[in-house]
C-alpha positions in Angstrom: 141.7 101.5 105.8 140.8 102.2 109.5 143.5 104.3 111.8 144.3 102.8 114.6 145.4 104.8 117.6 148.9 104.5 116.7 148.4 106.3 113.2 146.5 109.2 114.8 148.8 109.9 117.2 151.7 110.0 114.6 149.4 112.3 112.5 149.3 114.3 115.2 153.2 114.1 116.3 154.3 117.7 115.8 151.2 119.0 117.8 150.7 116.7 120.3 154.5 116.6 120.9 155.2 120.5 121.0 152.6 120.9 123.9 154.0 117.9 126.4 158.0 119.8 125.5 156.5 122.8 126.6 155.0 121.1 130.0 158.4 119.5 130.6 160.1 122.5 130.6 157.8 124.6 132.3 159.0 123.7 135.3 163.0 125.4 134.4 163.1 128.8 135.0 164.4 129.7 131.7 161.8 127.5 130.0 160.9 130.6 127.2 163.8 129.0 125.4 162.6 126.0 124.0 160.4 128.4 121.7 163.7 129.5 120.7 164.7 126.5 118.4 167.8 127.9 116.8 169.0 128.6 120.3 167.9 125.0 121.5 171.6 123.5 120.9 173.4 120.7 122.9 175.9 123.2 124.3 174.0 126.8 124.1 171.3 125.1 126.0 171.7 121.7 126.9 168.8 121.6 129.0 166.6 122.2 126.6 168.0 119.9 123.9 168.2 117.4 126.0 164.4 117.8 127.0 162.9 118.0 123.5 165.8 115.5 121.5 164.4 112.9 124.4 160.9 113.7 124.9 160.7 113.1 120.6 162.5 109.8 121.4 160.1 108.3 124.0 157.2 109.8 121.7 157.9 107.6 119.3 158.9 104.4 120.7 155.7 105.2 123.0 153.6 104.8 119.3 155.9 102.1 118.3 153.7 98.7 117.8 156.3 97.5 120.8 157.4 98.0 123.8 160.9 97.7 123.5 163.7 98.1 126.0 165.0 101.1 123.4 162.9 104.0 126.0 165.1 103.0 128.6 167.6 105.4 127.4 165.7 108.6 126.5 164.6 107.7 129.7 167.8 107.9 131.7 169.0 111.4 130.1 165.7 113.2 131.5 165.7 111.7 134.5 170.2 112.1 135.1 169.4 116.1 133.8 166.4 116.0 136.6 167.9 114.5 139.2 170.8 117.2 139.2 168.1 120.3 139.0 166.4 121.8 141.9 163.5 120.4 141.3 161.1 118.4 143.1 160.7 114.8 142.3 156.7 115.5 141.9 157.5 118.2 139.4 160.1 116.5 137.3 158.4 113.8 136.4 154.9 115.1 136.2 155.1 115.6 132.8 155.4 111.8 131.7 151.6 110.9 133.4 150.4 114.5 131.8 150.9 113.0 128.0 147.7 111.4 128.7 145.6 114.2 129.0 147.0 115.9 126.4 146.6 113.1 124.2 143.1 113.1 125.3 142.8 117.0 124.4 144.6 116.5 121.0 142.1 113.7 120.0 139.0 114.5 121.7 136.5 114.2 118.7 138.4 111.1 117.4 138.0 109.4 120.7 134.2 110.4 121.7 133.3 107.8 119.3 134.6 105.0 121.3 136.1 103.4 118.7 139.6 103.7 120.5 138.8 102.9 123.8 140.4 99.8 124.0 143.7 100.9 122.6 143.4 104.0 124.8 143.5 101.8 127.8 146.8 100.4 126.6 148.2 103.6 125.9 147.7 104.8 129.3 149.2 101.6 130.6 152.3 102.0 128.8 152.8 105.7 129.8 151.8 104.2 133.2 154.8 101.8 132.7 157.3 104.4 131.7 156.2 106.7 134.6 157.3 103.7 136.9 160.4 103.4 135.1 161.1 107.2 135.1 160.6 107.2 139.2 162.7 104.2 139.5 165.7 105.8 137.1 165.3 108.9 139.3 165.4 107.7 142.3 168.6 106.2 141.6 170.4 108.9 140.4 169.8 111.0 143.1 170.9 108.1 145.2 174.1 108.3 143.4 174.1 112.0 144.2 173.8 112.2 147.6 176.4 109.1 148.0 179.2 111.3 146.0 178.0 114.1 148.5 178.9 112.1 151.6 182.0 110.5 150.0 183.3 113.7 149.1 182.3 115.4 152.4 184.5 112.8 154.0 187.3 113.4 151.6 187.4 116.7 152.5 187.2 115.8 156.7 189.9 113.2 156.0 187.6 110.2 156.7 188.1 108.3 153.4 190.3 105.8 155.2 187.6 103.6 156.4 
């Protein structure tokens, strides 16, 4: 039985999938802490968990056979936590096109044969794809910030009425 792309890149989940956690949340501050798995919780650190329970999520419908609408939601939570940080755009989302390379570290001898050349292409494509999505989800939450800003800024002014 030949692997496929797919397979090694399940066989190579944990490895592959520690390395692009720890590039999305190198840019935090407080970024140490995702080492810190028992302190990695929804409420003691919810940047964190919400990073790694996500990035896992895409991960795997990103080796999924198809390309389901099912990222769209991982999707979302990164890009609502992003939107809210201090972050630039460029370096909240630069993480999503970086899988690639580290895919491309992680399976360096399995891919200097060639023989996954073709799915490699695809794969790139598809993180291409979700990159798109990620700048489009972005973008619109921090549209939505910026339009509470102003509405509340008028609140307080007393210029709701109109």
């Amino acid at each position: 039985m030949e692997f496929t792309l797919n397979n090694l890149l399940h066989a190579k989940k944990q490895k592959i999938l520690s390395r692009w956690q720890s590039l999305a949340m190198s840019s935090y501050e407080n970024h140490g802490l995702l080492n810190e798995k028992a302190k990695a919780g929804r409420f003691s650190d919810p940047v964190a968990y919400v990073t790694m329970d996500n990035t896992n999520k895409i991960y795997d419908l990103l080796i999924c056979e198809e390309n389901n609408a099912e990222i769209l939601a991982p999707l979302e939570e990164i890009c609502r936590l992003r939107a809210v940080q201090d972050i630039n755009p460029s370096s909240a989302l630069s993480f999503i096109p970086a899988l690639k390379q580290l895919v491309r570290e992680e399976l360096k001898d399995e891919i200097k044969s060639g023989m996954y050349s073709d799915e490699l292409t695809e794969f790139d494509k598809r993180i291409d794809d979700i990159a798109r999505l990620a700048i489009d989800r972005y973008s619109s939450c921090r549209a939505r910030i910026d339009e509470i800003r102003i509405n509340e800024i008028k609140r307080l002014n007393g210029r709701d009425a109109g």
